[in-house]
BAMAR-913459 format. One record per atom (N, C-alpha, C, O): residue number from 1; residue in three letters; atom name; x, y, z negated. Coordinates in steps of 0.02 Angstrom, whole numbers, plus 50000, padded with zeros to 5 digits. Each point is the difference from the previous one (the first is absolute). Example, Ala and Ser with C-alpha at 12.3 -4.5 7.8 and 13.67 -1.06 7.14 Angstrom:
- num:residuo:atomo:u:v:w
- 1:ALA:N:50660:49716:49610
- 1:ALA:CA:49955:50059:50000
- 1:ALA:C:50045:50060:50000
- 1:ALA:O:50052:49999:49967
- 2:SER:N:49930:50054:50069
- 2:SER:CA:50042:50059:49997
- 2:SER:C:49961:50055:49963
- 2:SER:O:50025:50055:49992
//
This chain:
- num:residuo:atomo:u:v:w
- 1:UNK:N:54922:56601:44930
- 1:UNK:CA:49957:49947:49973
- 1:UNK:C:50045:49944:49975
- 1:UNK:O:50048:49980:50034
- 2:UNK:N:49940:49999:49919
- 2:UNK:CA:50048:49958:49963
- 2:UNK:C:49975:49927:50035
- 2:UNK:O:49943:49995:50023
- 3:UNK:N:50110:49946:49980
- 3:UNK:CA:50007:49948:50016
- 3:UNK:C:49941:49932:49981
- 3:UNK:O:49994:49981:49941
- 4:UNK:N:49977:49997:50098
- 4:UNK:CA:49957:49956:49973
- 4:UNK:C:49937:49993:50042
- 4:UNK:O:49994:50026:50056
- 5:UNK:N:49959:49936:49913
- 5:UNK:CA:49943:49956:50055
- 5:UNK:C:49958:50062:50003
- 5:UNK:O:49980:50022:49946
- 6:UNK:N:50007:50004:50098
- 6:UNK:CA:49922:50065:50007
- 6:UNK:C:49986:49964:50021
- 6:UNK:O:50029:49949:50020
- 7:UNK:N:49883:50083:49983
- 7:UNK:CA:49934:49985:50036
- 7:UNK:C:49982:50090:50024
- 7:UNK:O:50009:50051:49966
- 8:UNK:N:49964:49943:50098
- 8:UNK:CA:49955:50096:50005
- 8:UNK:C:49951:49975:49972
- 8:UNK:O:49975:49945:50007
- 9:UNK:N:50003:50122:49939
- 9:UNK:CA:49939:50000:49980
- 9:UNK:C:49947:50058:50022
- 9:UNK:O:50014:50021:50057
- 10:UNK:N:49963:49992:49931
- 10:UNK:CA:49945:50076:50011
- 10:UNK:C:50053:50047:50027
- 10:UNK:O:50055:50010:49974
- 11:UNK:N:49918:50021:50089
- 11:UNK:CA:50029:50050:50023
- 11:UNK:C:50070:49998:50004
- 11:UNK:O:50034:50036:49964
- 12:UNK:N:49992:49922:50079
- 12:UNK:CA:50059:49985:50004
- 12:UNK:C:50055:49994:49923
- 12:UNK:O:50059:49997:50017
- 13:UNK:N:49935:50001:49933
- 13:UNK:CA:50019:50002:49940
- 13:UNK:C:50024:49925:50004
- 13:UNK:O:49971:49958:50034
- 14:UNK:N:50082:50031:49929
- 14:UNK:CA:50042:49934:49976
- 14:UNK:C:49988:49998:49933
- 14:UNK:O:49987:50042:49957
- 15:UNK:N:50022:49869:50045
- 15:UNK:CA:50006:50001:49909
- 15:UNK:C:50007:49915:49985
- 15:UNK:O:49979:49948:50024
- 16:UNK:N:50058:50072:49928
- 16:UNK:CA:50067:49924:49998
- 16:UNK:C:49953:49965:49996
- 16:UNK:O:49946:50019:49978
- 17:UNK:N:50071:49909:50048
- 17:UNK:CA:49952:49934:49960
- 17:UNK:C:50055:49955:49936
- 17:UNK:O:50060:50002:49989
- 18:UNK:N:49902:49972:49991
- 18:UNK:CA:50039:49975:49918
- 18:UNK:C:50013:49928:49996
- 18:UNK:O:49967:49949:50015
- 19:UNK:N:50105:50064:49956
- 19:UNK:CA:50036:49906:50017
- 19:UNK:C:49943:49958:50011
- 19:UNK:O:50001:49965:50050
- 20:UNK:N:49943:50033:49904
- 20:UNK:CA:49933:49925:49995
- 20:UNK:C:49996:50013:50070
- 20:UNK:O:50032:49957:50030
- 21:UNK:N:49936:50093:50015
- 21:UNK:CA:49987:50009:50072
- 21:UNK:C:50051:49965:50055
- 21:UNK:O:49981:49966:50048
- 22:UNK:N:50076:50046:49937
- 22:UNK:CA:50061:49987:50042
- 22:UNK:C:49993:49919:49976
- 22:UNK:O:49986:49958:50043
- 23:UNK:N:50024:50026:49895
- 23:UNK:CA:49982:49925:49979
- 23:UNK:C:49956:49962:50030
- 23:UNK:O:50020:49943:50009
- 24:UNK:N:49915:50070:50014
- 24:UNK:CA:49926:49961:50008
- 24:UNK:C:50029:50002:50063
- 24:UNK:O:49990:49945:50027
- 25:UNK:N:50053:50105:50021
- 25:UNK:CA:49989:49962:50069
- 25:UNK:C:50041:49948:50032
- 25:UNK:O:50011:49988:50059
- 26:UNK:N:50008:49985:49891
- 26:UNK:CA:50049:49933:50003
- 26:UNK:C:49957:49955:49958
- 26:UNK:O:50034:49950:49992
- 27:UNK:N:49911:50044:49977
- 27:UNK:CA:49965:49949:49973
- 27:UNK:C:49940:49983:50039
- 27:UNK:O:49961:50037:50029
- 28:UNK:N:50040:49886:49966
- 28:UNK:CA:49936:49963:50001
- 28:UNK:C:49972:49987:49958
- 28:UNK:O:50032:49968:49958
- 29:UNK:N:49902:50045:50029
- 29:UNK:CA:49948:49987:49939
- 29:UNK:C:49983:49923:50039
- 29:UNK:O:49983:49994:50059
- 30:UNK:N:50028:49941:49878
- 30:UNK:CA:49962:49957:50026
- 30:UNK:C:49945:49980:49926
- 30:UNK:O:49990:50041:49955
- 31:UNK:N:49982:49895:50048
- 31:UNK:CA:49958:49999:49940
- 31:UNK:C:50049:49992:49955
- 31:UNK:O:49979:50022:49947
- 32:UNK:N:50069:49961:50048
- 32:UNK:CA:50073:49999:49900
- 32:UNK:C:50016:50039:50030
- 32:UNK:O:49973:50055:49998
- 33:UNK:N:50091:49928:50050
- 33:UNK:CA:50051:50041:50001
- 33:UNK:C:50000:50064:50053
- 33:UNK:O:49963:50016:50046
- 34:UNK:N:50102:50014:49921
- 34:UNK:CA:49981:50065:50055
- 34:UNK:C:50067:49995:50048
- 34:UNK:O:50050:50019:49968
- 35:UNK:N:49962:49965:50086
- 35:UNK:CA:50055:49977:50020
- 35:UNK:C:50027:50068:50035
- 35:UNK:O:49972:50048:50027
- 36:UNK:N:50109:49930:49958
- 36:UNK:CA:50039:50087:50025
- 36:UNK:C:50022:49944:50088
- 36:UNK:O:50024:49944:50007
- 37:UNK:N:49951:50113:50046
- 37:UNK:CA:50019:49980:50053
- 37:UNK:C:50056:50027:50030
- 37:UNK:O:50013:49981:50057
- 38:UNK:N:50032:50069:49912
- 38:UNK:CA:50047:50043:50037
- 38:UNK:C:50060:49975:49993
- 38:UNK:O:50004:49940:50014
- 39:UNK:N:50062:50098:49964
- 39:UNK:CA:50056:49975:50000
- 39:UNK:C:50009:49927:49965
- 39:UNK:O:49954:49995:49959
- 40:UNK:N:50077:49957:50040
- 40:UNK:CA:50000:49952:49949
- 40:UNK:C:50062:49973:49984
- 40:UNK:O:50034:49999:50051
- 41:UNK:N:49988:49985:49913
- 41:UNK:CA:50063:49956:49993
- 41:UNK:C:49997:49912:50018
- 41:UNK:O:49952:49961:50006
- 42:UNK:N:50091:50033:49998
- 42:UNK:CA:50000:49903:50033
- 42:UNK:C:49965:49970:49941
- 42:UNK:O:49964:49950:50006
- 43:UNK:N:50049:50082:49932
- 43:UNK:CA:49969:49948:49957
- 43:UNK:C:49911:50007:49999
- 43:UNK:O:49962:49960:49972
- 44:UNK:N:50018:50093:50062
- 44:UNK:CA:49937:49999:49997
- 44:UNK:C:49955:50076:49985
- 44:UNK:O:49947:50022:50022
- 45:UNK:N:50112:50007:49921
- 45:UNK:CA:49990:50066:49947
- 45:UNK:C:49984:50053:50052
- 45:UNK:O:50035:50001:50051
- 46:UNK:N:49924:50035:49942
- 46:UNK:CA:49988:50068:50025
- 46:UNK:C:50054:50044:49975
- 46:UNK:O:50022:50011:49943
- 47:UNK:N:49998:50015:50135
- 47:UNK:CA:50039:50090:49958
- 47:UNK:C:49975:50055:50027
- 47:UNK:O:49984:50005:50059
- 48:UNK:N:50011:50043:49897
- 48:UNK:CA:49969:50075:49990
- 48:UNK:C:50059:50042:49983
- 48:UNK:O:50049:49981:49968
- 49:UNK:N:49938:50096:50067
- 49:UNK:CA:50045:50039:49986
- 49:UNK:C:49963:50046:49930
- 49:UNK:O:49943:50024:50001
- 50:UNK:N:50080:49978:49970
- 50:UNK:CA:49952:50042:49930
- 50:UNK:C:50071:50022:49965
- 50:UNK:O:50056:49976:50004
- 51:UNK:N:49906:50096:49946
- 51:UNK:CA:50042:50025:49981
- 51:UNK:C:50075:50012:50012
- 51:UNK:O:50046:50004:49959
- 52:UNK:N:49955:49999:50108
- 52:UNK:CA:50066:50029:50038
- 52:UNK:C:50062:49940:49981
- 52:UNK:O:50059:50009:49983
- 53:UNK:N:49895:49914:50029
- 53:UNK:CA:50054:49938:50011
- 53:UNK:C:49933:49966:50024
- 53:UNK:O:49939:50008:49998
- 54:UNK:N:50129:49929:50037
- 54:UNK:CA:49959:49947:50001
- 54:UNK:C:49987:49944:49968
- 54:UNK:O:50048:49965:49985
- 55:UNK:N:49878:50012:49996
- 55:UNK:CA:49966:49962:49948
- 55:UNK:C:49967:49941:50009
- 55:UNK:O:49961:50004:50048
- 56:UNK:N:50040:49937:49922
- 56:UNK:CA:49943:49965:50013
- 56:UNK:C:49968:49992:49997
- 56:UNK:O:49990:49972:49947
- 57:UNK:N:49933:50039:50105
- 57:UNK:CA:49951:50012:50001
- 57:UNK:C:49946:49992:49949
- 57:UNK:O:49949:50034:50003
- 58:UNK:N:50061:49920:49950
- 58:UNK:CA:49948:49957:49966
- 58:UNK:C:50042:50045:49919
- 58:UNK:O:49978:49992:49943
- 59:UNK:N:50081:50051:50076
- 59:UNK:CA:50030:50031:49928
- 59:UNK:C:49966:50060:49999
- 59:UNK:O:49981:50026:49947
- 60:UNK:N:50005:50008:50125
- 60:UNK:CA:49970:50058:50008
- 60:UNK:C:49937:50008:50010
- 60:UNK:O:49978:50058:50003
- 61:UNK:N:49975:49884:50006
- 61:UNK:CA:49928:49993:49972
- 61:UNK:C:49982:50001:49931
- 61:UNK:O:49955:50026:49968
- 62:UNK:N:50104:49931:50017
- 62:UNK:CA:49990:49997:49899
- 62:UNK:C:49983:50069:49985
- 62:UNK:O:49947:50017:49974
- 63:UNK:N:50116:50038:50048
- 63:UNK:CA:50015:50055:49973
- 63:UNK:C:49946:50038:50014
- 63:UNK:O:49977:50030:49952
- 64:UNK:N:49983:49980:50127
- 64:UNK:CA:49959:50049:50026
- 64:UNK:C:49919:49963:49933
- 64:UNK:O:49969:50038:49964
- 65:UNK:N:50025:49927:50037
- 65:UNK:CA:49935:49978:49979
- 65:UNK:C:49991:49967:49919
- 65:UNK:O:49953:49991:49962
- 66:UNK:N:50100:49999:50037
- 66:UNK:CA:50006:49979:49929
- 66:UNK:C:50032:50042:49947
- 66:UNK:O:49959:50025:49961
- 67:UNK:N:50091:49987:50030
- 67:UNK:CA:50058:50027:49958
- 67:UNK:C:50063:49994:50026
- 67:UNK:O:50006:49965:50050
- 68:UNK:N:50063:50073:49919
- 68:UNK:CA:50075:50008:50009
- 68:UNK:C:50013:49925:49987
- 68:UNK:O:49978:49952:49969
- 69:UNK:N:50052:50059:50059
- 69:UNK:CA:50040:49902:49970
- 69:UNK:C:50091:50020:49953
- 69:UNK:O:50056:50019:50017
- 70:UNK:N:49910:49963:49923
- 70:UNK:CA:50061:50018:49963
- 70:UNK:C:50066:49970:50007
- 70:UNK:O:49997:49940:50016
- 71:UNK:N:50077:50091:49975
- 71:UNK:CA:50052:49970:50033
- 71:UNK:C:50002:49948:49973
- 71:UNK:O:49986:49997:49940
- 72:UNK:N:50034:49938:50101
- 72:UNK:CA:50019:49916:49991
- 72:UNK:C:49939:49967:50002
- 72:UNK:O:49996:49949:49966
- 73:UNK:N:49972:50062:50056
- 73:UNK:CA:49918:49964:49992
- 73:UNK:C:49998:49999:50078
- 73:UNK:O:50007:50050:50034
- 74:UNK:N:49983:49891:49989
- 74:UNK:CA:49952:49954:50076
- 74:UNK:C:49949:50024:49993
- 74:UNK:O:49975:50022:49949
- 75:UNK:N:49994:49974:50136
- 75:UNK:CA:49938:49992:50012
- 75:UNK:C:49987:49948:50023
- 75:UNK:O:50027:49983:50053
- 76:UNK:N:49911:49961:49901
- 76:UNK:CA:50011:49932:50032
- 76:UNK:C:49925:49983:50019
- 76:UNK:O:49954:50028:49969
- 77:UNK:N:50037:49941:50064
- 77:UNK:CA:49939:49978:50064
- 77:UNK:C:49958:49954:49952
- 77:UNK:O:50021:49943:49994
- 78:UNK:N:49934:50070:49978
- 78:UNK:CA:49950:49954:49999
- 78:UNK:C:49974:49924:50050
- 78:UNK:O:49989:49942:49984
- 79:UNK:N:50008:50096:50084
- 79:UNK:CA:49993:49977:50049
- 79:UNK:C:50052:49946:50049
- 79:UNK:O:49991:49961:50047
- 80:UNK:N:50055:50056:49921
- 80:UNK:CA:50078:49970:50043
- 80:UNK:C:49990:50030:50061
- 80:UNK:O:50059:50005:50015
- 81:UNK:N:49907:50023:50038
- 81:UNK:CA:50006:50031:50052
- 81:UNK:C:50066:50066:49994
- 81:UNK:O:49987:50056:49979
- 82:UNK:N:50076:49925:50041
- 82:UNK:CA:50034:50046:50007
- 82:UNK:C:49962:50078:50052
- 82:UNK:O:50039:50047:50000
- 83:UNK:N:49904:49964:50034
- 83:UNK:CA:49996:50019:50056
- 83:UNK:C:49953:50032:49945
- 83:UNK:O:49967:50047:50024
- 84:UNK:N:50020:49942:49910
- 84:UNK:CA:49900:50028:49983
- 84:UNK:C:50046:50069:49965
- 84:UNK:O:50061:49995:49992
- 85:UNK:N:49901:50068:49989
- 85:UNK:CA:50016:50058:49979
- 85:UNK:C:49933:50008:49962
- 85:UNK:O:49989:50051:49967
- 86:UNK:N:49976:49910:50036
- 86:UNK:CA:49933:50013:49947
- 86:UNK:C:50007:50017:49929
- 86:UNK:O:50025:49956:49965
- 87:UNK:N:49957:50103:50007
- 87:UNK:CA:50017:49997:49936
- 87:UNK:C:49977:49945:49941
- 87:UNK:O:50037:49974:49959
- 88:UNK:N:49897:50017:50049
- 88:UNK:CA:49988:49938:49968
- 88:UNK:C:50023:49938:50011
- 88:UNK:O:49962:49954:49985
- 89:UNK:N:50088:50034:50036
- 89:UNK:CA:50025:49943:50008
- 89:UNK:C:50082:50012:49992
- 89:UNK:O:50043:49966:50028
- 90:UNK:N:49967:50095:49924
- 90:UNK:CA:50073:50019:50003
- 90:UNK:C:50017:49998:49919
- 90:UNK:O:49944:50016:49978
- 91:UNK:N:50085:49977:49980
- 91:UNK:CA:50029:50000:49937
- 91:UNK:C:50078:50009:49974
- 91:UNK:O:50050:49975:50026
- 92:UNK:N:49947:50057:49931
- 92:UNK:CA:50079:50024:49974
- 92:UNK:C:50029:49940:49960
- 92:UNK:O:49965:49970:49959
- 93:UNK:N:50099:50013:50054
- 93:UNK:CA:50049:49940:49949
- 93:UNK:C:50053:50005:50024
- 93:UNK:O:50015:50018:50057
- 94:UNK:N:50032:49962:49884
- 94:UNK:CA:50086:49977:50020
- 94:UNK:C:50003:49965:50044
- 94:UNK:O:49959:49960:50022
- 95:UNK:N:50129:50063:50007
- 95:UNK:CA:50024:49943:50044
- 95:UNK:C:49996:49933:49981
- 95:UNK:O:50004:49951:50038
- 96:UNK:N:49985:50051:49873
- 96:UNK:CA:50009:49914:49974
- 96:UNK:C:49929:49980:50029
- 96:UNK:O:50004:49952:50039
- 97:UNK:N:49944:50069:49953
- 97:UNK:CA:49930:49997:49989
- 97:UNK:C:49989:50005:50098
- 97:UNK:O:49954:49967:50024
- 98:UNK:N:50064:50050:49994
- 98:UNK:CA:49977:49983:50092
- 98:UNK:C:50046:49961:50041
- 98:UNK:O:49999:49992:50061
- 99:UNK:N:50065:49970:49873
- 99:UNK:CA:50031:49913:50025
- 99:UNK:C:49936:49969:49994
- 99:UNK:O:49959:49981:50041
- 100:UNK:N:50044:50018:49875
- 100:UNK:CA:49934:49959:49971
- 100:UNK:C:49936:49999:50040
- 100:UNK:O:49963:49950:50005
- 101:UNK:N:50029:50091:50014
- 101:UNK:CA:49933:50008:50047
- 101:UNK:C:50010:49960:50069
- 101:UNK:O:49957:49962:50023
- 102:UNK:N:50112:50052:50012
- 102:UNK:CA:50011:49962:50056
- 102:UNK:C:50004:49904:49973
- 102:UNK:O:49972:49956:50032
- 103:UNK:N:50055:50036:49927
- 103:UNK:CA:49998:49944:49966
- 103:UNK:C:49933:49983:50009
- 103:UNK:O:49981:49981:50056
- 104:UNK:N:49983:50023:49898
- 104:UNK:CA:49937:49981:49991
- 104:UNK:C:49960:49965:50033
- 104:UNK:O:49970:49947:49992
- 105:UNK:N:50042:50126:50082
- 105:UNK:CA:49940:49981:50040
- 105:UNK:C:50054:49939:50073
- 105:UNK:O:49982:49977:50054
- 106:UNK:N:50056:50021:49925
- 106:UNK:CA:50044:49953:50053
- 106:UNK:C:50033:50055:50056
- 106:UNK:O:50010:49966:50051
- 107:UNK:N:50004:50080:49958
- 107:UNK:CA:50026:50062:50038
- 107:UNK:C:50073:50001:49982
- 107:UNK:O:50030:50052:50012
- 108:UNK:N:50007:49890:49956
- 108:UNK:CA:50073:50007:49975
- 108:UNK:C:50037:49946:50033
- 108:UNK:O:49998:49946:49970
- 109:UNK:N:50046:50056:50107
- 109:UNK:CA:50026:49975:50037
- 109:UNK:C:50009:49946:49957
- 109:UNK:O:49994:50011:49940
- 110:UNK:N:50025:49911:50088
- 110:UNK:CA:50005:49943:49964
- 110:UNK:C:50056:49982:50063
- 110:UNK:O:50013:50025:50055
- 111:UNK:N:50013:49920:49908
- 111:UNK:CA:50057:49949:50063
- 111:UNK:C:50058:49999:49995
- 111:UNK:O:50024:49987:49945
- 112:UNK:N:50022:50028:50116
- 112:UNK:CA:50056:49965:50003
- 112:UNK:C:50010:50092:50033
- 112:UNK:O:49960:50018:50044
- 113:UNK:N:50073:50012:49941
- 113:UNK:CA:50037:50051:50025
- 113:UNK:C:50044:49986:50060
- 113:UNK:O:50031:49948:49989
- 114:UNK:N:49987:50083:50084
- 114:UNK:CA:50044:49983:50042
- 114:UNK:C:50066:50039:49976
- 114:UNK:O:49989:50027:49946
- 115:UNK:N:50068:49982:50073
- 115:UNK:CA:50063:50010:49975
- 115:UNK:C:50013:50078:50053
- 115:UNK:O:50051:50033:49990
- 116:UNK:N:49902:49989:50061
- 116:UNK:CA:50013:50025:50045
- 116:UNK:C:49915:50044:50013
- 116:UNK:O:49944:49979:50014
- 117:UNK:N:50076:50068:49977
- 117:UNK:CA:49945:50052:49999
- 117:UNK:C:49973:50002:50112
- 117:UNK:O:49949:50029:50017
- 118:UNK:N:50080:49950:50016
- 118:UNK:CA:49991:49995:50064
- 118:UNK:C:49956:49944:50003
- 118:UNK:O:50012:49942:49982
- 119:UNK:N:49934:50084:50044
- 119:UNK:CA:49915:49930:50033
- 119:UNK:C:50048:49986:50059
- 119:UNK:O:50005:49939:50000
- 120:UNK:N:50040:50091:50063
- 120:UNK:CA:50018:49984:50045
- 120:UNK:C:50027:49950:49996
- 120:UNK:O:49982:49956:50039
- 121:UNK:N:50077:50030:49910
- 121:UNK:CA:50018:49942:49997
- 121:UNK:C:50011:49940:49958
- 121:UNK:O:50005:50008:49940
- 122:UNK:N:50000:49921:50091
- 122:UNK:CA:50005:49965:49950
- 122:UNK:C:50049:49968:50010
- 122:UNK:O:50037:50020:50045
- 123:UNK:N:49982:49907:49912
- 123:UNK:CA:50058:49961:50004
- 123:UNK:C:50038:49985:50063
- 123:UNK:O:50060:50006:50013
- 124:UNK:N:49865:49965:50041
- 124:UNK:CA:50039:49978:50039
- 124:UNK:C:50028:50055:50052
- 124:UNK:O:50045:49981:50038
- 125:UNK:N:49934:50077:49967
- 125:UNK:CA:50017:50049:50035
- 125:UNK:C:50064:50047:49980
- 125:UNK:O:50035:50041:50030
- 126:UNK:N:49962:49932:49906
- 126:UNK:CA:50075:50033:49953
- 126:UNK:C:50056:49955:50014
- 126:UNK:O:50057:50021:49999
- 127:UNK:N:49926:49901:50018
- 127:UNK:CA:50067:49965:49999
- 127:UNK:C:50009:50007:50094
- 127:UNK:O:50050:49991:50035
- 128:UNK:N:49876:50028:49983
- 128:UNK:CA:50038:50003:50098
- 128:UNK:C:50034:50073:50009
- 128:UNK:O:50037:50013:50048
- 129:UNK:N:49948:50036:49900
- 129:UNK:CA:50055:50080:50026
- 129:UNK:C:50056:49961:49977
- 129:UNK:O:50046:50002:50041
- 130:UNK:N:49968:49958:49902
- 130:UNK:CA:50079:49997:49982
- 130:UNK:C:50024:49955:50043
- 130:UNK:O:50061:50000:50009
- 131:UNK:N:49892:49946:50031
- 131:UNK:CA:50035:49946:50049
- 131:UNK:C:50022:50043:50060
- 131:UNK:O:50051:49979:50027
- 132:UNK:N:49924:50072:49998
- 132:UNK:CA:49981:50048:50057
- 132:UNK:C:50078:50034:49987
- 132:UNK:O:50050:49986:50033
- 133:UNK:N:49947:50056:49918
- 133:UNK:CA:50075:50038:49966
- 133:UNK:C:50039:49988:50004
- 133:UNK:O:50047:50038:50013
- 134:UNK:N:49958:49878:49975
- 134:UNK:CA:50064:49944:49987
- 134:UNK:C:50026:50013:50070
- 134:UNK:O:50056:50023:50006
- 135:UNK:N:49896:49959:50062
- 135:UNK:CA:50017:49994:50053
- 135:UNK:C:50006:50066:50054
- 135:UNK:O:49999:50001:50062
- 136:UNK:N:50008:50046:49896
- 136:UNK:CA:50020:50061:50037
- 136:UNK:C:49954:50035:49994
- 136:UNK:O:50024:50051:49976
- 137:UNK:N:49911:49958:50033
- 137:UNK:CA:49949:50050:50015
- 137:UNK:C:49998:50050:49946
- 137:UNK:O:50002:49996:49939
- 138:UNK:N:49993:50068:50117
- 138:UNK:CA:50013:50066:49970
- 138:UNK:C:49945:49983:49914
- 138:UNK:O:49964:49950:49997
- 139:UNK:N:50040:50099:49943
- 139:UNK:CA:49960:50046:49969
- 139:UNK:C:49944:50040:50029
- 139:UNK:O:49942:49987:49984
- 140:UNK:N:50074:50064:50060
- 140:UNK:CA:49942:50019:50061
- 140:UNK:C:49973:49965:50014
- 140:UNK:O:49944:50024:50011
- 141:UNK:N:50058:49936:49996
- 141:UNK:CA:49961:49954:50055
- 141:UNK:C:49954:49938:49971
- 141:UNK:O:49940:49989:50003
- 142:UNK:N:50105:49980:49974
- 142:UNK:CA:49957:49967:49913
- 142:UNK:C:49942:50037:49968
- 142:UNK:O:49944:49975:49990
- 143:UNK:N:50072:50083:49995
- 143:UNK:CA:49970:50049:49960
- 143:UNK:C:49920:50026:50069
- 143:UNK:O:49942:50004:49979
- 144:UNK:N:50071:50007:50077
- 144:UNK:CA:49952:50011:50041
- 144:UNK:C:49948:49933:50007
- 144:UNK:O:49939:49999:49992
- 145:UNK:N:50104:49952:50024
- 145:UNK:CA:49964:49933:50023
- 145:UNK:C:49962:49965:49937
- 145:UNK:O:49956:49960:50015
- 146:UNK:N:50054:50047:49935
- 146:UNK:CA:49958:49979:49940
- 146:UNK:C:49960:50065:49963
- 146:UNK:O:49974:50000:49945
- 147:UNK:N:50031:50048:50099
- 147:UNK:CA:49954:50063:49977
- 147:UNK:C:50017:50021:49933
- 147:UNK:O:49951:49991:49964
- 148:UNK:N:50106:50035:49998
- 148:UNK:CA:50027:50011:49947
- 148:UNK:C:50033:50072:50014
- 148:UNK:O:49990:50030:50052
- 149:UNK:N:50050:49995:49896
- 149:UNK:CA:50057:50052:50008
- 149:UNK:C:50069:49955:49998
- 149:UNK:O:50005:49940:49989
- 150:UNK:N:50047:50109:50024
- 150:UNK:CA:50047:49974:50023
- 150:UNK:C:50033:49978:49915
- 150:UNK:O:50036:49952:49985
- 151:UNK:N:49942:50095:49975
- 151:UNK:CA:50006:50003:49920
- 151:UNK:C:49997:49914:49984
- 151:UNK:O:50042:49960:49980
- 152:UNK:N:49916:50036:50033
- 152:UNK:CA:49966:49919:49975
- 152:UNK:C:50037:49944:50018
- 152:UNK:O:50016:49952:49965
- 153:UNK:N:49996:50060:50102
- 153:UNK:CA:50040:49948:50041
- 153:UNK:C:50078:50010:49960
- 153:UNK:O:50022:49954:49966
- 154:UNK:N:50012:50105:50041
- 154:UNK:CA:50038:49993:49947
- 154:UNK:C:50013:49981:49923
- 154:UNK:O:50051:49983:49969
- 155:UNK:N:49881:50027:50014
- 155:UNK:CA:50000:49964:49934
- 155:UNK:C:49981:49923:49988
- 155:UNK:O:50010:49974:49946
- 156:UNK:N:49959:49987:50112
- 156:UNK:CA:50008:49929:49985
- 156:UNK:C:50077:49964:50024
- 156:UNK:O:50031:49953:49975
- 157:UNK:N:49984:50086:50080
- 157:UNK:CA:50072:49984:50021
- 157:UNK:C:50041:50022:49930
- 157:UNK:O:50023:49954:49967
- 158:UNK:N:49985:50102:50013
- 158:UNK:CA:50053:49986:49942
- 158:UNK:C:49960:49966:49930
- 158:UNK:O:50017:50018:49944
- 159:UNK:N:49929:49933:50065
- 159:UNK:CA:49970:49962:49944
- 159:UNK:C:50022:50055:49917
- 159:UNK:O:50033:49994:49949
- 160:UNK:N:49924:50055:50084
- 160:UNK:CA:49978:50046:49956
- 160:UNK:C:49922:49997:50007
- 160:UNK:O:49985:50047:49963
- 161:UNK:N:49964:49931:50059
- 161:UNK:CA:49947:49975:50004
- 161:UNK:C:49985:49908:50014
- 161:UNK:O:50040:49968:50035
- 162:UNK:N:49917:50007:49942
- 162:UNK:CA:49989:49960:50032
- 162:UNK:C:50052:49934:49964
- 162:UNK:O:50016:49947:50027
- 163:UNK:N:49997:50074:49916
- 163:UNK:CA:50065:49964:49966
- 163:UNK:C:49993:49907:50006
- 163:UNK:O:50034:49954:50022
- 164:UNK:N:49900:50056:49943
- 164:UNK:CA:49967:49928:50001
- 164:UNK:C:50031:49932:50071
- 164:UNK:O:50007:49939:49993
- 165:UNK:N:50006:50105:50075
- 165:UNK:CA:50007:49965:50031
- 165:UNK:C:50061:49995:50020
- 165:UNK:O:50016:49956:50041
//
């Protein structure tokens, strides 16, 4: 028996069920959207295993219910709900055309960028590992006590991060 979702049917008999099937049992029908509850990514996106990779969910709704999505063409949200897989609320455009879209609707980060991809730390915790360093204390130990890798701690100590300060 080849690989994939059965159900028994009549008289002990098997018989595949079809990606849409395997699809619906990770959706919530609400009144708009249809929200994917299963795997998700941090940013929000549903992922689905389809066609022997893995996809994002709301690429592989397009495909099951709508049409192929031709190469270089987005699938972009009507809805802004990263989480919705509803086809009516799904549409094909360029990468230029789903900036513009993030633009638009205000979905395009604004501000002051930090210099340091780490939320753990900030200034004043960057100038106490190098005061800490100055005065002997291990890398290990730096690196444990401010909840970091030891990587990091080496990289504000040799002010290869963190230049600013």
């Amino acid at each position: 028996m080849p690989i994939g979702v059965y159900a028994r049917g009549p008289r002990g008999t098997y018989k595949r069920r079809s990606p849409a099937w395997k699809f619906f049992k990770h959706v919530r029908k609400t009144k708009g959207c249809w929200i994917w509850v299963a795997d998700k990514l941090f940013t929000g996106y549903g992922q689905f295993w389809f066609k022997e990779k893995m996809q994002l969910a709301h690429r592989v709704s397009y495909q099951l219910f709508v049409a192929s999505i031709p190469d270089g063409l987005c699938v972009l949200h009507k809805c802004d709900n990263p989480s919705c897989v509803s086809p009516d609320h799904l549409f094909l455009g360029t990468q230029k055309e789903n900036l513009q879209d993030m633009t638009v609707k205000g979905r395009k980060a604004w501000g002051v960028r930090t210099l340091s991809h780490n939320p753990k730390l900030d200034d004043q915790k960057v100038i106490r590992i190098r005061y800490l360093h100055s005065k002997g204390y291990l890398q290990n130990k730096l690196a444990r006590d401010f909840g970091v890798s030891k990587n990091i701690v080496w990289r504000i100590v040799q002010r290869k991060t963190w230049k600013h300060l």
